[in-house]
N, C-alpha and C positions, 0 to 999 in steps of 0.2 A: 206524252209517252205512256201507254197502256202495257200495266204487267201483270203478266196471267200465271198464277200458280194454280195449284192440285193439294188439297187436305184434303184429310177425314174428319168430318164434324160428326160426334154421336155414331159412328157404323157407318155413314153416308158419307160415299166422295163425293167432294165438290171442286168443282172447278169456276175459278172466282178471280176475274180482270179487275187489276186496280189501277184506277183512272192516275191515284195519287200515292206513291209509295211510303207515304206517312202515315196509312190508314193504319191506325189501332186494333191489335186481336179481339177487345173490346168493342168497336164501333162495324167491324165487321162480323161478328155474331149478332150483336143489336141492329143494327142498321139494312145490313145487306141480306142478311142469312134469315130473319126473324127470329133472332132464337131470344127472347126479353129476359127469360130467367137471373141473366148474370145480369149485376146490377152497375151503374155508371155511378160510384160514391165519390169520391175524393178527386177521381183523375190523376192523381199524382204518386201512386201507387204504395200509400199509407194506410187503407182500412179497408183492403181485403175483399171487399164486396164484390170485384171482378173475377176473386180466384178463379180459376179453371183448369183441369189437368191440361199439360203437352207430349205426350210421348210418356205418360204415366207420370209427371212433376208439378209440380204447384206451380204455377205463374201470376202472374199480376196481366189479368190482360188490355188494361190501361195504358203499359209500360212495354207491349208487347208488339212491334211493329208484325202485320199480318203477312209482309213480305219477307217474312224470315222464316217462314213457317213451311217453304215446300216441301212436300210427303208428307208432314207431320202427320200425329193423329192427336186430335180435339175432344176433351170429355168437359161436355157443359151440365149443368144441373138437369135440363130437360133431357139427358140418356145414360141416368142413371138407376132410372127405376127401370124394371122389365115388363110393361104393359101395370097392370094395377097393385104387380108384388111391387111394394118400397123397397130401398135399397136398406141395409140394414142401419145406414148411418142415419137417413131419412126418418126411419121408423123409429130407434133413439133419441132422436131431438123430440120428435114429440111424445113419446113416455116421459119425455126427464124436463120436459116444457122448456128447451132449448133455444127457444126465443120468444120478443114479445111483438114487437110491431112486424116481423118478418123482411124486412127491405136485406139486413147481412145474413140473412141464414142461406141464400143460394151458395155463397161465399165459404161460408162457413162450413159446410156440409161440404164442398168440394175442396175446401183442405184439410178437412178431417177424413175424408177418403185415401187424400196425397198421403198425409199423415200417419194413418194405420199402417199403408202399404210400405211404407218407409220401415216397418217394424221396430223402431227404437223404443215404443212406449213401457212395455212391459208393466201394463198396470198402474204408473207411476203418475197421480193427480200432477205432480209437480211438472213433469216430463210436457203433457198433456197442454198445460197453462204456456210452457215454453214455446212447444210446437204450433201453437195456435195464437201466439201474441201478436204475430200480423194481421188477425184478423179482429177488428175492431166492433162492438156491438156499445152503439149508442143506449139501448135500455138496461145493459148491465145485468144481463143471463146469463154471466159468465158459470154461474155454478152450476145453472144446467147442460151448459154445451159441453162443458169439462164432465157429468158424469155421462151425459150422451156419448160422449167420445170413447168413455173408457167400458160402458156399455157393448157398443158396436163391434168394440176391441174385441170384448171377450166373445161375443156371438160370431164375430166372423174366424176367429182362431178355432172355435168348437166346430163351424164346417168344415175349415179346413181341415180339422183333424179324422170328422165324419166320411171325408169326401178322401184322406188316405186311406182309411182304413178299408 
């Protein structure tokens, strides 16, 4: 039995037959789609490394059957810079040296996106450590991605306030 849905991966519809309806939002960015950025860590949807927006929400996309997903729309680490400008969360991590071997910063980076837009932080280092506790970083840069985060925080609230005025 072949099931065929319709997302948007990054901007780009796709339309994408699945031979097996157990295929992973995970195994079908990696696998079918090309898209490698989001990483396959745990599998079991404990350290984060697959975040990826859905409809503007953090997900786990290890835990994420691909068959659940018709219309969505898909934000993976590769569409969120705009050509060579970084995203602001992007450019953060690396001022504030947000990681060190890189394998959880794709991850990372796309829930501190979900994160911001969530607006609950207000500034709050602590808020910040809470929001981001599902995303696991084996070399322990926790201090830079928490002030990456609270970085980005403030640069993207200054446009937005730029961009009412």
């Amino acid at each position: 039995m072949t099931l065929s849905i319709h997302l948007t991966v990054n901007g780009a519809a796709q339309d994408v037959a699945l031979d097996d309806p157990r295929v992973t939002l995970l195994d079908l960015l990696r696998e079918r789609l090309h898209l490698t950025g989001t990483k396959k860590g745990c599998d079991r949807g404990q350290c984060g490394a697959c975040t990826v927006l859905v409809d503007g929400r953090r997900v786990n996309s290890c835990l994420t059957l691909a068959a659940s997903l018709e219309g969505a729309e898909v934000l993976t680490i590769e569409g969120v810079a705009r050509g060579d400008e970084l995203h602001p969360v992007q450019a953060a991590f690396i001022a504030n040296d947000g990681f060190q071997c890189g394998y959880c910063t794709p991850g990372q980076i796309m829930s501190a996106i979900g994160l911001i837009s969530e607006g609950r932080l207000d500034g709050d280092p602590e808020r910040v450590r809470e929001g981001m506790s599902g995303n696991l970083c084996r070399c322990g840069a926790y201090a830079g991605i928490t002030n990456a985060v609270l970085e980005a925080e403030a640069t993207m609230s200054e446009t937005a306030k730029e961009a009412a005025e």
